[in-house]
Every structure is written in structure tokens, then in C-alpha cells.
DRENTIGU-270474 format. One record per residue (C-alpha): x, y, z; residue in three letters; residue number from 1. Coordinates in Angstrom, 3 decimals. Layout:
<sites>
+----------+----------+----------+------+-----+
:     east :    north :       up : code : pos :
+----------+----------+----------+------+-----+
:        X :        Y :        Z :  ALA : NUM :
...
+----------+----------+----------+------+-----+
</sites>
This chain:
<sites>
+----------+----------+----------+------+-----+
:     east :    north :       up : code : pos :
+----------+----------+----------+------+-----+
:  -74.160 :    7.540 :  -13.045 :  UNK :   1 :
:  -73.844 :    9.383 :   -9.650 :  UNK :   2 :
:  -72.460 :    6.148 :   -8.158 :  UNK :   3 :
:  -69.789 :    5.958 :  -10.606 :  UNK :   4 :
:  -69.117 :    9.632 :  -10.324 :  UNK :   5 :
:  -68.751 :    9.392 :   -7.014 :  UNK :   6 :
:  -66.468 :    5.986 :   -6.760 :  UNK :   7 :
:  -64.307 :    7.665 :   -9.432 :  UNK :   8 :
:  -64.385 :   11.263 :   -6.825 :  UNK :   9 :
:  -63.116 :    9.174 :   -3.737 :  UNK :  10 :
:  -60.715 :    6.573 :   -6.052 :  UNK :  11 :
:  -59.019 :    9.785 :   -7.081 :  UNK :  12 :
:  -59.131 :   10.877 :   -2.824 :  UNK :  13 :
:  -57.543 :    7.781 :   -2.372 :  UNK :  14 :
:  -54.687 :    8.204 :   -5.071 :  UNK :  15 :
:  -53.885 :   11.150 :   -4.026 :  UNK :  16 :
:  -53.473 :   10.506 :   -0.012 :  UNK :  17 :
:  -51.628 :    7.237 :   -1.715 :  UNK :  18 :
:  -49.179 :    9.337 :   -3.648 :  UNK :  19 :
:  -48.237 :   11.569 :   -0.750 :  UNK :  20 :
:  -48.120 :    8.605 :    1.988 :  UNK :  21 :
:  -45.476 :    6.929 :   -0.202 :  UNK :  22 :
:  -43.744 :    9.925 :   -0.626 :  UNK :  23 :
:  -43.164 :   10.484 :    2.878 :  UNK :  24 :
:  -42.956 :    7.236 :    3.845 :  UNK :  25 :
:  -39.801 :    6.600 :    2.281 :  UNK :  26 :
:  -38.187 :    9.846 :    3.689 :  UNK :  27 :
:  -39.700 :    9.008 :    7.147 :  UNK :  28 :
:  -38.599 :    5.405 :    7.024 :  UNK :  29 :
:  -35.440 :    6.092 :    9.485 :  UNK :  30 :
:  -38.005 :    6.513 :   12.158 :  UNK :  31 :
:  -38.469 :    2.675 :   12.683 :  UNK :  32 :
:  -34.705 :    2.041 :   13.922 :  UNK :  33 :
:  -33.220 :    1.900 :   17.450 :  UNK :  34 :
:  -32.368 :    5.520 :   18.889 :  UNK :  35 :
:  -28.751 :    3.835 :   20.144 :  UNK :  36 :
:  -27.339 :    4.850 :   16.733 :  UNK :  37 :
:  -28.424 :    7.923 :   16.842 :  UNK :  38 :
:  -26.748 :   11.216 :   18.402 :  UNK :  39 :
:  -28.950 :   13.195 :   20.190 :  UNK :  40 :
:  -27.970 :   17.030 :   20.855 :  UNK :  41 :
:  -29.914 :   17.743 :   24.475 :  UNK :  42 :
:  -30.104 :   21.914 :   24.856 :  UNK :  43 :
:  -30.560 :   22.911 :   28.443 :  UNK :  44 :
:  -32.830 :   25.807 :   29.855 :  UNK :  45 :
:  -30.643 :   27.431 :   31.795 :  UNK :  46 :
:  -30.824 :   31.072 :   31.074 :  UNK :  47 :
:  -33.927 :   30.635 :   29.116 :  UNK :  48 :
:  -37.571 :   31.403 :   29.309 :  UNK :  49 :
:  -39.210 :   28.092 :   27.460 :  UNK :  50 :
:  -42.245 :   26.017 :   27.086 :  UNK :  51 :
:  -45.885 :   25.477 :   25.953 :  UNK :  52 :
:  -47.830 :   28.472 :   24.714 :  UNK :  53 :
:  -51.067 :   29.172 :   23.290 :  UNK :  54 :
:  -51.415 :   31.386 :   20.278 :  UNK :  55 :
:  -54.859 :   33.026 :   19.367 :  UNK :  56 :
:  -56.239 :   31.995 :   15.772 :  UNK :  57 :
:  -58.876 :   31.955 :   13.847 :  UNK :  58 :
:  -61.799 :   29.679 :   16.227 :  UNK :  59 :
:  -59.538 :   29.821 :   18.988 :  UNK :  60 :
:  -56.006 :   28.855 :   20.069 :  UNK :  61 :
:  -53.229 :   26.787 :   18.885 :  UNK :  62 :
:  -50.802 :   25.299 :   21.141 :  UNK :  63 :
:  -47.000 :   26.369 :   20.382 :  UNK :  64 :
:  -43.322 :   25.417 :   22.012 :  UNK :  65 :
:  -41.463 :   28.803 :   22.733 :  UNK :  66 :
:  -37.968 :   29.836 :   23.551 :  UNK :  67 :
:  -36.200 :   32.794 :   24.654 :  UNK :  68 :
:  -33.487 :   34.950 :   26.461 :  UNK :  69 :
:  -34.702 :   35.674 :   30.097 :  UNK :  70 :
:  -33.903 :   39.072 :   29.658 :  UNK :  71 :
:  -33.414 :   41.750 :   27.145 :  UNK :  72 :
:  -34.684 :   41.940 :   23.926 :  UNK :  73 :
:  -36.565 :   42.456 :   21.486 :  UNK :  74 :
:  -35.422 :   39.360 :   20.121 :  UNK :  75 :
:  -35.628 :   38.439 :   16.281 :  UNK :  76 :
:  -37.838 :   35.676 :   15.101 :  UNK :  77 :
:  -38.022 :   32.213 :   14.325 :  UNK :  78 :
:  -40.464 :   30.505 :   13.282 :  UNK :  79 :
:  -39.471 :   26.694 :   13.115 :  UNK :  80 :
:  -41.599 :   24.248 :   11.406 :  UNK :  81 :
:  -42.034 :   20.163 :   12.195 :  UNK :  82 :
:  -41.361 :   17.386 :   10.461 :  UNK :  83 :
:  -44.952 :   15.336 :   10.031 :  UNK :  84 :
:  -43.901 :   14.099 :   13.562 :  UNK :  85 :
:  -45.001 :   16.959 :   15.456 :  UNK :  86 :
:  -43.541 :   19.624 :   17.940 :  UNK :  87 :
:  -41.886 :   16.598 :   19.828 :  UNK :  88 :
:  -38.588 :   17.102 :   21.648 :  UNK :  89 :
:  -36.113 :   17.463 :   18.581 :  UNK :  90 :
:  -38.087 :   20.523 :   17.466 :  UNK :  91 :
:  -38.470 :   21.747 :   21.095 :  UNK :  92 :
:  -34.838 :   21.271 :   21.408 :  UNK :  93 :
:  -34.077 :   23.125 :   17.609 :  UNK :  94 :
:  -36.168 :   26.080 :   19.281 :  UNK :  95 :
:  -34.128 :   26.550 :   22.933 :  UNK :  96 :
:  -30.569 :   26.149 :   20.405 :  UNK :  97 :
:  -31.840 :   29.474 :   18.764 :  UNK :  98 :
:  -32.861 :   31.236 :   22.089 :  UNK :  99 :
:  -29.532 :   30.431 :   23.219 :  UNK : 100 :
:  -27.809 :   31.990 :   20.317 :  UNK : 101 :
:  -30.936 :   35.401 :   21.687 :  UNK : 102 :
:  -33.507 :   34.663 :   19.012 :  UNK : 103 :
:  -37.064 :   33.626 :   20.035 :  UNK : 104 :
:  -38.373 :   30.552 :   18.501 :  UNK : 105 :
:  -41.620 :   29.440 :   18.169 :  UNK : 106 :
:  -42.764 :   26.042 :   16.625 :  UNK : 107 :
:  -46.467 :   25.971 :   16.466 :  UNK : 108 :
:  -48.078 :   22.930 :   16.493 :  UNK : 109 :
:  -49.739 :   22.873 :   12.920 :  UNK : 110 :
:  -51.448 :   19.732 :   13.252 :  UNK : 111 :
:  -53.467 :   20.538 :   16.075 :  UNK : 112 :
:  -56.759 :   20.573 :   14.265 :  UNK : 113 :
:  -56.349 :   17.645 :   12.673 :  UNK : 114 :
:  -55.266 :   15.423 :   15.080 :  UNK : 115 :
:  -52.501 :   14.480 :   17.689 :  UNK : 116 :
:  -49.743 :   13.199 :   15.757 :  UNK : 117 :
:  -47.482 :   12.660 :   19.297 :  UNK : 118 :
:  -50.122 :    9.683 :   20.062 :  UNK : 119 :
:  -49.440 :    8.099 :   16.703 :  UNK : 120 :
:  -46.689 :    5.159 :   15.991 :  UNK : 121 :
:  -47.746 :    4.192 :   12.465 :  UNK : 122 :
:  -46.273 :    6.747 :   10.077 :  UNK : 123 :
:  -49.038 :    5.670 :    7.402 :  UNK : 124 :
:  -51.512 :    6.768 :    9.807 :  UNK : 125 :
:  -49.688 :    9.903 :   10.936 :  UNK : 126 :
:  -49.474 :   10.752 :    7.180 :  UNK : 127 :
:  -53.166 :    9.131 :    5.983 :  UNK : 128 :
:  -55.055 :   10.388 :    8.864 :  UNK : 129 :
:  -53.269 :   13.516 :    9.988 :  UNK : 130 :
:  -50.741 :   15.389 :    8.345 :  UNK : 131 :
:  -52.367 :   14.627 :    4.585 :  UNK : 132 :
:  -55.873 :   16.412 :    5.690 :  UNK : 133 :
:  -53.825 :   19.477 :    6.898 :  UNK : 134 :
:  -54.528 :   22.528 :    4.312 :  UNK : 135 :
:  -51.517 :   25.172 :    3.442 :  UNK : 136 :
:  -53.885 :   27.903 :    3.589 :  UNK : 137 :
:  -54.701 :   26.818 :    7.207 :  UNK : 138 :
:  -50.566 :   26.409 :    7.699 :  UNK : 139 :
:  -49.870 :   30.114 :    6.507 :  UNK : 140 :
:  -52.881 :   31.774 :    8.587 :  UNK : 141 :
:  -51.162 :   29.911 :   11.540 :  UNK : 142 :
:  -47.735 :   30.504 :   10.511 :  UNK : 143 :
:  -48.888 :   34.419 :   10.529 :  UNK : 144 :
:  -50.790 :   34.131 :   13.778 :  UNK : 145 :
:  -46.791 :   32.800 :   15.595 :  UNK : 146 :
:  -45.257 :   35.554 :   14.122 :  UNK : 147 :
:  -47.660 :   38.415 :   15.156 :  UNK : 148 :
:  -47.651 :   36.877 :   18.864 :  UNK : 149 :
:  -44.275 :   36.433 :   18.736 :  UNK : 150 :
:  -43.833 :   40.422 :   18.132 :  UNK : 151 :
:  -45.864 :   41.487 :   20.867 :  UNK : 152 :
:  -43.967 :   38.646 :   23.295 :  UNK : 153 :
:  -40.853 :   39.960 :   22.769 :  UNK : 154 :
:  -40.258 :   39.876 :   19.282 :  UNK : 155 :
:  -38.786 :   41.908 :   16.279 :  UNK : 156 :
:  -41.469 :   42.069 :   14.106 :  UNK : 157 :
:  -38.472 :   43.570 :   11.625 :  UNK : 158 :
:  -36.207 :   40.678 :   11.540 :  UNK : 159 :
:  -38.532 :   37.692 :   10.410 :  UNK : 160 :
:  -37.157 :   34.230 :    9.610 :  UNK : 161 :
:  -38.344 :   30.640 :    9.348 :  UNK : 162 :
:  -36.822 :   27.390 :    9.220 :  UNK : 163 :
:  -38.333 :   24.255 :    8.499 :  UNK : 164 :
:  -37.815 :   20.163 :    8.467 :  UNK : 165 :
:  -39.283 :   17.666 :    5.866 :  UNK : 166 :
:  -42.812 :   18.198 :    5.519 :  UNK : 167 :
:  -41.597 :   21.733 :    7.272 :  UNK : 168 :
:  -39.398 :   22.367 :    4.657 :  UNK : 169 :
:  -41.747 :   22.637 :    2.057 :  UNK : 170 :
:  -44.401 :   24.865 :    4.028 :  UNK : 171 :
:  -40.740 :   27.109 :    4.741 :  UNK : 172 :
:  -40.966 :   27.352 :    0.661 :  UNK : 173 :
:  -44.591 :   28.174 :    0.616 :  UNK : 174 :
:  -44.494 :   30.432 :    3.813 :  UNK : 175 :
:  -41.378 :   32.358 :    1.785 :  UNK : 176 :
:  -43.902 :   33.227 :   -1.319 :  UNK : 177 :
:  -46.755 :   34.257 :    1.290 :  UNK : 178 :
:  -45.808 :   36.227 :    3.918 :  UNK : 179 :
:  -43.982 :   39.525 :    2.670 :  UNK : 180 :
:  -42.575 :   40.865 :    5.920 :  UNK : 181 :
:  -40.141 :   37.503 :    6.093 :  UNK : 182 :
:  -35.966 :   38.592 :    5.941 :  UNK : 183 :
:  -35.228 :   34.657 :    5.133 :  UNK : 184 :
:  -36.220 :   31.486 :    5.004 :  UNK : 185 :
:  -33.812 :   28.004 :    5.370 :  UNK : 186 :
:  -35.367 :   24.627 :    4.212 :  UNK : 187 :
:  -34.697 :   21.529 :    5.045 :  UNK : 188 :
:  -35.290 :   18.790 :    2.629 :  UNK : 189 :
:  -38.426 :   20.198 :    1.688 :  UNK : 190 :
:  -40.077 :   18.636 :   -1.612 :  UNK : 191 :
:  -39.645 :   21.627 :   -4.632 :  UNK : 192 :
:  -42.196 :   19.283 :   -6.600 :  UNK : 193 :
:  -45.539 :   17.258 :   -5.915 :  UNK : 194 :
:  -48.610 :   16.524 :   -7.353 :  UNK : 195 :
:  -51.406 :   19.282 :   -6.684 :  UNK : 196 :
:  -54.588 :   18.266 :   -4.728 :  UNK : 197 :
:  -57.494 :   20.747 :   -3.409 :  UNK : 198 :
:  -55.734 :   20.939 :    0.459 :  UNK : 199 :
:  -51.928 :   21.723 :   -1.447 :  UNK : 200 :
:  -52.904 :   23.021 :   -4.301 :  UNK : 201 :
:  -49.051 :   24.297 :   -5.143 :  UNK : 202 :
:  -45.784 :   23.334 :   -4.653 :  UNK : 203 :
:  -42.729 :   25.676 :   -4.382 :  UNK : 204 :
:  -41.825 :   25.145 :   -7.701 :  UNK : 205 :
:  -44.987 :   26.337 :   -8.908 :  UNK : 206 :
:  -44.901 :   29.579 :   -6.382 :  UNK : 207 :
:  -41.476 :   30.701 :   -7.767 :  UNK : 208 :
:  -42.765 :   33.940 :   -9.248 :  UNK : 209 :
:  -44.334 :   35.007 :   -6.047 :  UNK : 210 :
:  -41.044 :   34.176 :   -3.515 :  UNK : 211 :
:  -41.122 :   37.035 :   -1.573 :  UNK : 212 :
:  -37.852 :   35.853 :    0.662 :  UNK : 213 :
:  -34.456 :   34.487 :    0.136 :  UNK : 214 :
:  -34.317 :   30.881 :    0.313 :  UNK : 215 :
:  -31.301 :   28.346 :    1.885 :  UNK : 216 :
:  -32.202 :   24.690 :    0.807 :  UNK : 217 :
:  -30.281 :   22.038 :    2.447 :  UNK : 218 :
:  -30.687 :   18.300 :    1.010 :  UNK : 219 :
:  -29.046 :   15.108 :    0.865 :  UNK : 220 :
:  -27.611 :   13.311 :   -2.064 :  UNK : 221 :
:  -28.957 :   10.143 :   -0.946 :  UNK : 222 :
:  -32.354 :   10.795 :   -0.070 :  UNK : 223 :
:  -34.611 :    8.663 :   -1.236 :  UNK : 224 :
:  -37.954 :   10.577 :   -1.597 :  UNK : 225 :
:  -36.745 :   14.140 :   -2.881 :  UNK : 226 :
:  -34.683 :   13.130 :   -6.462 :  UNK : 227 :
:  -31.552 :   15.416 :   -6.480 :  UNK : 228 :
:  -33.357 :   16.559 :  -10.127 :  UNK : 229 :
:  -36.221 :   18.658 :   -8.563 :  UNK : 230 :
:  -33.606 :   20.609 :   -6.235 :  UNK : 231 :
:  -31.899 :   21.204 :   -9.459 :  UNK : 232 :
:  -35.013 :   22.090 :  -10.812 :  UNK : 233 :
:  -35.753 :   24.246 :   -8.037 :  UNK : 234 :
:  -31.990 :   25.987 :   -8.135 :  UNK : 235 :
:  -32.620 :   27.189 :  -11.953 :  UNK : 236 :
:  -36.330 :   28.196 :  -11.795 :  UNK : 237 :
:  -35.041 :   30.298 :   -8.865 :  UNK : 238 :
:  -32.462 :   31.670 :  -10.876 :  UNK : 239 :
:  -34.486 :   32.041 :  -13.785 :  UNK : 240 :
:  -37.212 :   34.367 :  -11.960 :  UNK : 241 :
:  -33.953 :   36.397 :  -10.889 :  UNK : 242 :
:  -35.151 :   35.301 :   -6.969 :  UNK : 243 :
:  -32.314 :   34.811 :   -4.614 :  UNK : 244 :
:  -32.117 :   31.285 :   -3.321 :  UNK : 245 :
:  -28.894 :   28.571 :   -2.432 :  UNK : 246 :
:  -29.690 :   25.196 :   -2.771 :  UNK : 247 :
:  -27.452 :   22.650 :   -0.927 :  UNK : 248 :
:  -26.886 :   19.056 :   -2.001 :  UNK : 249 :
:  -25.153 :   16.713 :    0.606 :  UNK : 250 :
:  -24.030 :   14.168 :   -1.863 :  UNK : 251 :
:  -23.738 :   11.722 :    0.683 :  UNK : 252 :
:  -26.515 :   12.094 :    2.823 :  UNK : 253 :
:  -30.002 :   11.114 :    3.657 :  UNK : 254 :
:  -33.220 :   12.529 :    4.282 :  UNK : 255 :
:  -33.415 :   13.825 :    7.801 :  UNK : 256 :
:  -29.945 :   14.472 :    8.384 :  UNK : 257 :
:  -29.957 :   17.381 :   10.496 :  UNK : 258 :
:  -32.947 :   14.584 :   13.203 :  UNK : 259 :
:  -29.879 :   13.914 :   15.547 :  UNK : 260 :
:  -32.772 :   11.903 :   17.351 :  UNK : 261 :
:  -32.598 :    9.289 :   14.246 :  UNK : 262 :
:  -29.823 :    7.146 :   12.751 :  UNK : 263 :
:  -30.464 :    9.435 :    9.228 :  UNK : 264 :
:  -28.405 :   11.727 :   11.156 :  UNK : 265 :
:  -24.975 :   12.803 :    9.607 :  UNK : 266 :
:  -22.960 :   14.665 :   11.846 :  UNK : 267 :
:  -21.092 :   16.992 :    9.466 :  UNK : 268 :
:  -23.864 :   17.913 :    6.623 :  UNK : 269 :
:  -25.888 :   18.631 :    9.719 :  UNK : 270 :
:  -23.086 :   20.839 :   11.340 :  UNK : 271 :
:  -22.115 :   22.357 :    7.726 :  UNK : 272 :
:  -26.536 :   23.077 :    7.515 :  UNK : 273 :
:  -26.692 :   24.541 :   10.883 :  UNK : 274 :
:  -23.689 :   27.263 :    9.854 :  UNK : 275 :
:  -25.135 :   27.641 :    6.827 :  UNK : 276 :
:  -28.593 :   28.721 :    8.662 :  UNK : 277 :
:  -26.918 :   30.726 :   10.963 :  UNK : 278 :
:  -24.803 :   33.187 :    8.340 :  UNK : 279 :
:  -28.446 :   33.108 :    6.137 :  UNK : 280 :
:  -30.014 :   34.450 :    8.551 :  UNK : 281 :
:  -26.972 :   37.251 :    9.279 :  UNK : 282 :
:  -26.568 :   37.930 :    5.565 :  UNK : 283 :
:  -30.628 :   38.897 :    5.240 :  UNK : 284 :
:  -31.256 :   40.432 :    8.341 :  UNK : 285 :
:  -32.944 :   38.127 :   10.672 :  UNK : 286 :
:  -29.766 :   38.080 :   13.037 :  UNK : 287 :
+----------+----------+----------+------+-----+
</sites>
């Protein structure tokens, strides 16, 4: 009987790691194609103070992308979130966009722990054997640990935001119903909905009654792994709970349509987003 108990114990394991890799997989999927089609935004330094950091957590450090004015300050914060690709170049360049606009932006590298996701070309194994073992309790203590380093380098502790892509835009959800000193939070394509498993054991629709933030959602009518029924979902439990939240559909575009690295890229939802973000932000006091 313990054999079967535990066959059954790592054939659910194995479901569940299933149900999220296909999930992802199909949002991800634009990855595989040639970068020629895409139309990649490059944000110079000039003016800026940016590069690798290392933020003190819980058993040590965790290695972080930063970006900010040269001079002045303090700046407000943003905390921006990766897609289950990692803090590569997109995200770098997201973070020296906001510096240039005099936030600082940090993008911690949340999979550190678990593995190297950079090194990785198999998005099965970037999902199976990285991003799927990360916990969201481990994501918010590290999401906390960027902001309070980000204060004392510079910072506003008072004028807190977040902004987050794919797999990033659900922890943006989950960091908006956790951390009650955020102004705003703006989510890209992040999942409302999934199925619960011991490392994420809710989703943002489930943490509705706790969102602690206002919320901009921004997601595409065509994208394949987020059905345009859970942002609807998502829109009237938000409005039910009386919790102020905008959610965005693109009708005609994919997932990852602000990843101007990929050809899921769409020009003018990812122009009309990036506004959007910007007067959020204004509107709630991150700005």
C-alpha cells in the first residue's frame, strides 16, 4: 500500500508540473521563431546609472538588474517582474526605459535558486525544471527584499509600484494582495485562474478579497493560453469585492505582445499598454 500511495503522490507531481508546462507552453510558443520579424526597442545608458546588483535575502543574496537617474532623486519604484525567461535583455531594457522616464527599476532575478533559466533553450525544461519548482512565498519575500534595497539605494519607499510579464504578471497579481505599502500594480497577461498546487497554492482570482493595490491588466484577444473568460472573470470578481482594478483586452492580439524581442509583438496594443502603465502609475501615486 505505501508503493501505491506513493506512485499515486508523484503521478499527481507529475500532473500538476504537466498542467502548468502546457499552460505556458502555448503562451511561450512565439519564442521558437526567427528574431528578423521581430522589433526590438534598444534603450541606451546614457545618463543612467545601470547594471547587475546583489540584493541581501534570506540565506544570502539574489542577483538583480537595476536602473536609475545619475543624479537626483529619491526616485520612485519599480519593481519589474520576468517572463519565465529570466532577467535577459528585454527586461533589462523594460528597466533602463523607466529610469529614463527618473524611476528606479529593479528586476530581481527570481529564479536564482532554482536554477539558471538564461542557460536553458527548451522551454519544457525552463518550465519543468525551473520556473515550476519556484514557490510564491519565496517570490514575495524576494519581491519585498528589491523594494526595501531599492529605498535605501535611492528609492521612495512612498511611491511603490510593480509591473510584471507572463509568468510576471501573475506574481504582479499576487504581489498586489501581499505587500500593503504598494501605490499600483500593472499586469501583463498574467493568468487570473490556475489550478492550486503546494508551491502556488492561489491564484489572483482566489486572492481578490485581500488586493491591497490597484490593478491595470493588459491582455490579448488572441492569446492562446489565458481564455478572454478568466480576465472577465477577473474584471467582475474585482468589481464585486468593490477593489479597484482595469482589465484590458487587445482583441487582436497575442500573448507577449508588449516582447518587442519576439514576433508576438504588436506594435500598437504594446504602445496603447505602455501609456496605459505610465498614467496608472500617475493616477495612484507611484509617479
Amino acid at each position: 500500500m505505501q508503493a501505491d500511495s506513493s506512485n499515486s503522490l508523484q503521478a499527481n507531481e507529475l500532473t500538476r508540473r504537466e498542467f502548468v508546462a502546457t499552460a505556458l507552453v502555448a503562451g511561450a510558443a512565439a519564442l521558437a521563431v526567427s528574431a528578423a520579424s521581430a522589433q526590438t526597442i534598444t534603450t541606451d545608458s546614457t545618463g543612467l546609472e545601470a547594471g547587475d546588483v546583489k540584493i541581501p535575502v534570506s540565506g544570502g543574496e539574489l542577483p538583480a538588474y537595476r536602473a536609475k537617474p545619475k543624479t537626483g532623486g529619491p526616485f520612485p519604484i519599480v519593481l519589474v517582474v520576468e517572463e519565465i525567461f529570466g532577467v535577459q535583455d528585454n527586461i533589462k531594457d523594460i528597466c533602463r526605459r523607466f529610469a529614463k522616464l527618473g524611476y528606479i527599476a529593479v528586476a530581481p532575478e527570481l529564479f536564482s535558486r532554482q536554477g539558471d533559466v538564461t542557460k536553458l533553450t527548451d522551454i519544457k525544461d525552463i518550465i519543468s525544471n525551473v520556473v515550476s519548482r519556484v514557490p510564491d512565498a519565496q517570490v514575495m519575500s524576494d519581491l519585498d527584499a528589491a523594494a526595501a534595497w531599492a529605498a535605501k539605494n535611492s528609492g521612495n519607499a512612498g511611491k511603490l509600484g510593480i509591473t510584471g510579464f507572463c509568468w510576471g504578471g501573475r506574481i504582479t497579481w499576487l504581489y498586489a494582495a501581499h505587500n500593503p505599502d504598494l501605490k499600483a500594480g500593472v499586469a501583463w497577461y498574467g493568468a487570473p485562474t490556475g489550478r492550486a498546487s503546494d508551491l502556488q497554492p492561489k491564484h489572483p482570482i482566489d486572492l481578490v478579497p485581500a488586493m491591497k493595490a490597484p490593478v491595470l491588466g493588459l491582455y490579448g484577444g488572441k492569446d492562446q493560453s489565458i481564455p478572454v473568460n478568466t480576465v472577465d472573470q477577473m474584471r467582475e470578481a474585482m468589481k464585486a469585492a468593490n477593489k479597484p482594478a482595469e482589465l484590458i483586452i487587445y482583441p487582436e492580439a497575442p500573448h507577449g505582445f508588449f516582447a518587442d524581442y519576439r514576433p508576438s509583438y504588436r506594435k500598437d496594443s504594446a504602445e496603447d499598454g505602455w501609456k496605459r502603465l505610465l498614467d496608472w502609475f500617475k493616477k495612484y501615486g507611484v509617479a
